[in-house]
DOBAGU-779145 format. One line per 3 residues: number of its first residue (from 1); their letters; for each residue x, y, z of N, C-alpha, C. Coordinates in steps of 0.001 Angstrom, whole numbers, plus 500000, padded with zeros to 6 digits. Layout:
REM residues N
NUM) A) X:Y:Z:X:Y:Z:X:Y:Z  ...
END
This chain:
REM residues 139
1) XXX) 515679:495776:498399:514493:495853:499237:513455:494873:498701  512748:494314:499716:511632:493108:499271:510569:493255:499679  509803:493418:499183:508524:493410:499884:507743:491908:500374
4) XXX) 507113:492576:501241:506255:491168:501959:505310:490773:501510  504334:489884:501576:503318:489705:500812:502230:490558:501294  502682:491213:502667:501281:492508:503250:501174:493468:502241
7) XXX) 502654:493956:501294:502109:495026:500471:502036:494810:499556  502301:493309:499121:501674:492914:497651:500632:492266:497545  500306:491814:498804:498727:491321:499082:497463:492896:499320
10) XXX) 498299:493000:499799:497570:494801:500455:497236:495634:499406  498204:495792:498385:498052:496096:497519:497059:496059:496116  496740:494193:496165:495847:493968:495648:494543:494057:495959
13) XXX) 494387:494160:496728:493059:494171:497787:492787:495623:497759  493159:496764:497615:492898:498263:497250:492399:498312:495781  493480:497154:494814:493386:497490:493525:492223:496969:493657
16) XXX) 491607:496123:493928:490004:495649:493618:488927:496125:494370  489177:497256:495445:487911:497499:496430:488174:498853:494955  489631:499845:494697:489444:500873:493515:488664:500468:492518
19) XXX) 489170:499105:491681:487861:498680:490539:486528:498932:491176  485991:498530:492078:484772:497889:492122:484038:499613:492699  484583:500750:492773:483895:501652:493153:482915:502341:492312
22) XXX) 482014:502553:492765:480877:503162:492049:479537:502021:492507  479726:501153:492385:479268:499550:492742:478436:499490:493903  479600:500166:495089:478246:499907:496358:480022:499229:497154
25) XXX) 479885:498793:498576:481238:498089:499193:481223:496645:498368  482317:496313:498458:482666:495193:498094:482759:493898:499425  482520:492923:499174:482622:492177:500602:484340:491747:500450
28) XXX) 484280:491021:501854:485907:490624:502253:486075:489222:501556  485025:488761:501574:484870:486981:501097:485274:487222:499375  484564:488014:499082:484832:488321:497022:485939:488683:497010
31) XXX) 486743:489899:497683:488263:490155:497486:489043:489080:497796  489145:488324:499119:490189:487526:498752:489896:486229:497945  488563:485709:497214:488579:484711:496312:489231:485651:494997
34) XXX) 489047:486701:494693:489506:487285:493558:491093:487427:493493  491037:487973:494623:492910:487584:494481:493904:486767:495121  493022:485611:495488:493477:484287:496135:494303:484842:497159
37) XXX) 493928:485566:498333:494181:485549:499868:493310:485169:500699  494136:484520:501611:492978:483924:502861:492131:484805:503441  491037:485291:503896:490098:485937:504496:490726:486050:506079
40) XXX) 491601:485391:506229:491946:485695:507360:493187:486729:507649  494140:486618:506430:495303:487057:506232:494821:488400:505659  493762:488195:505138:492823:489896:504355:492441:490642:505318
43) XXX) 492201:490089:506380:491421:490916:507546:492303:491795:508279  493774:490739:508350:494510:491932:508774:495755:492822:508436  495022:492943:506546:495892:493648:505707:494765:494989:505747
46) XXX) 493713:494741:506050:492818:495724:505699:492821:496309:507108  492414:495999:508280:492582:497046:509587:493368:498278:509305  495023:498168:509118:496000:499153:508826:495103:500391:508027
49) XXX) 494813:500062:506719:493953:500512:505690:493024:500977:506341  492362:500728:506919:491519:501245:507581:491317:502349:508612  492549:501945:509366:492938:503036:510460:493261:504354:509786
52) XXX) 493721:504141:508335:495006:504984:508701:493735:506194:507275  492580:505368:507070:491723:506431:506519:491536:505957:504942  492043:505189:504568:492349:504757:502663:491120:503974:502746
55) XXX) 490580:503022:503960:489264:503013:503570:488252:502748:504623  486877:502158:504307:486241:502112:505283:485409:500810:504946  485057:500550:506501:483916:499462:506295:482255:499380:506331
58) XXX) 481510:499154:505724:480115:499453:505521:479658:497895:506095  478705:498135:507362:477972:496765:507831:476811:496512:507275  476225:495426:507549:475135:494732:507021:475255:493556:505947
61) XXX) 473941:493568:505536:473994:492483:504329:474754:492753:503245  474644:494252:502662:475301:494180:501311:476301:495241:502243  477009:495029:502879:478106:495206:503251:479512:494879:502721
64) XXX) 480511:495546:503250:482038:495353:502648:482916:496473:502753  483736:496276:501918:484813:497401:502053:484213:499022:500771  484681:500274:501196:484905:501084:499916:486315:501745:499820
67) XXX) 486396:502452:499341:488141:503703:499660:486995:504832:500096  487970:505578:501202:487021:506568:501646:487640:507817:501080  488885:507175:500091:489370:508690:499393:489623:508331:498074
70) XXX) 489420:509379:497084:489228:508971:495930:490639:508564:495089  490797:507145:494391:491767:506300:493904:493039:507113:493330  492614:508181:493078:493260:509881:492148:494321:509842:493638
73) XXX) 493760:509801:494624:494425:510349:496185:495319:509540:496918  495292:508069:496377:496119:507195:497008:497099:506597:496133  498290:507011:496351:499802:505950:495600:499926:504835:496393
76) XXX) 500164:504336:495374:501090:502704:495922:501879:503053:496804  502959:504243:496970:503966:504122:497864:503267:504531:499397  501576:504963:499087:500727:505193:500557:500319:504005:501129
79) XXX) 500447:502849:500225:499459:501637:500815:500811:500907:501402  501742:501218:500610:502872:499983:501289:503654:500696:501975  503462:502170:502707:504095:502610:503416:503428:502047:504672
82) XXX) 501914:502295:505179:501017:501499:505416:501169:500326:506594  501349:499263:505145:501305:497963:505472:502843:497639:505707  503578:498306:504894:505103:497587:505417:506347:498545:506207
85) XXX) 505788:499883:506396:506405:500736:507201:507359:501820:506433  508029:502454:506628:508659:503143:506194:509473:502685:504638  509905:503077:503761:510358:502674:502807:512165:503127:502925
88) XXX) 512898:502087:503238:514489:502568:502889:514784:500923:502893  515789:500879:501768:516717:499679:501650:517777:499294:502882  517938:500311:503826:518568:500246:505188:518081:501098:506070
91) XXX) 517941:500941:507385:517609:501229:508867:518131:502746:509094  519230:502867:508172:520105:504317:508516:519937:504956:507475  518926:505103:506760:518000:506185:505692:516531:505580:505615
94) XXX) 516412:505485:507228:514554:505541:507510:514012:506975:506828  512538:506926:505799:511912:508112:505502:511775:508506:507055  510932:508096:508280:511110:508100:509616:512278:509322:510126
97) XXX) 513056:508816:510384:514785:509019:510952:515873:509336:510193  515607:509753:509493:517464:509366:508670:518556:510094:509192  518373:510683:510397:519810:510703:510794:519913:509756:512408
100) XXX) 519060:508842:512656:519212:507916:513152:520287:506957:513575  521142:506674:512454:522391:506144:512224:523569:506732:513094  524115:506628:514180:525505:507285:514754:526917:508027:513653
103) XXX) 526502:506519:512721:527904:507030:511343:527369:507913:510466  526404:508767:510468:525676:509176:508874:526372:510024:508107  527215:510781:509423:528006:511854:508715:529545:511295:508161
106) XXX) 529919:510123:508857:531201:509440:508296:531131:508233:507108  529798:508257:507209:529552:507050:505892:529126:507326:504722  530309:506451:503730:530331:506526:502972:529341:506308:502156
109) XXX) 528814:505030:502075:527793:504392:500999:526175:505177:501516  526222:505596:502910:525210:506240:503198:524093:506844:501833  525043:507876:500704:524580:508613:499665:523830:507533:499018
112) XXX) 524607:506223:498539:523988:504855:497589:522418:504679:498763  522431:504749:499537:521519:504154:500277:520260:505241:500057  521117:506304:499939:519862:507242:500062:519087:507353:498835
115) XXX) 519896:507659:498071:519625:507587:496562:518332:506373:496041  518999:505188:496864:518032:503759:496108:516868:504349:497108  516176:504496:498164:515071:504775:498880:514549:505733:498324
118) XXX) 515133:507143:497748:514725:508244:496812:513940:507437:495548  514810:506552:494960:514506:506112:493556:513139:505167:493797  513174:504189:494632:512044:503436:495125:510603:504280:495622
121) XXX) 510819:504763:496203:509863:505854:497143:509372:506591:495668  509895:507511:495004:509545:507585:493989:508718:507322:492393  508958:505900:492261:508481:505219:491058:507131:504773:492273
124) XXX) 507222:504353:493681:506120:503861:494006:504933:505021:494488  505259:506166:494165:504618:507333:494803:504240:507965:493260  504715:507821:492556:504071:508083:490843:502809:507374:490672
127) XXX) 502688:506290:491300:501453:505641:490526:499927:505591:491772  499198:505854:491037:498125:505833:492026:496946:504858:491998  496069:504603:492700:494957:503453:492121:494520:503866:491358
130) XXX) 494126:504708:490898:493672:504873:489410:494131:504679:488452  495507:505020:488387:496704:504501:487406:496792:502733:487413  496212:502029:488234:496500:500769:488246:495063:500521:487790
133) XXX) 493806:500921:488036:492675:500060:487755:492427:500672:486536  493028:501471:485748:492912:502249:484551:494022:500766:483648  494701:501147:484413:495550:499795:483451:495523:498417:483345
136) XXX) 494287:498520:484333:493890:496675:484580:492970:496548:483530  492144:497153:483377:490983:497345:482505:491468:497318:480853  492896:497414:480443:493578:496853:479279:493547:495682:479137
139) X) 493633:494944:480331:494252:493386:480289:492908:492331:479640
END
């Protein structure tokens, strides 16, 4: 499984609106010079994010982005479920659907398939923004 650059771009762009909380919003122009994405390509990594409640936008002058839920509340495997959709290494163990597939009950490797989306979904659902801006703050 690969990710796109929406949830590794997407991704970064949470990790820095999470740093910067307490602060006040962050603008769109400072996030993507900070993590070298286009402002244009940021705009529509953040809508999703937005809709779906992880954050919000504050207008005006000192305007920008915040998280409208606290960094403790959001995993990685919420932002890139998100931005890149369901998490399975194949179509026929959608988190979505998984019995979707016509063969599910005659296939074999089905279990391997399920297993790697378990294992993925997992390690990315352990970590939360806090766990990441806690560990940025080492560097």
């Amino acid at each position: 499984m690969k990710l796109s650059t929406k949830g590794r771009y997407g991704l970064r762009a949470m990790l820095e609106i999470a740093a910067h909380m307490g602060y006040g919003p962050l603008a769109m122009h400072i996030i993507a010079e900070k993590q070298g994405i286009s402002e244009r390509y940021l705009e529509q990594l953040l809508i999703p994010l937005k809709r779906t409640g992880m954050i919000k936008s504050v207008r005006g002058s000192q305007g920008g982005y915040i998280l409208k839920r606290a960094p403790e509340d959001i995993t990685v495997g919420d932002i890139i479920r998100v931005l890149e959709g369901p998490i399975a290494p194949v179509d026929c163990v959608s988190e979505l659907d998984p019995e979707a597939c016509s063969r599910w009950e005659l296939c074999v490797t089905r279990k391997i398939w399920t297993e790697v989306r378990d294992s993925v979904s997992s390690v990315l659902d352990s970590y939360t923004l806090a766990d990441l801006v806690q560990e940025s703050r080492k560097l």
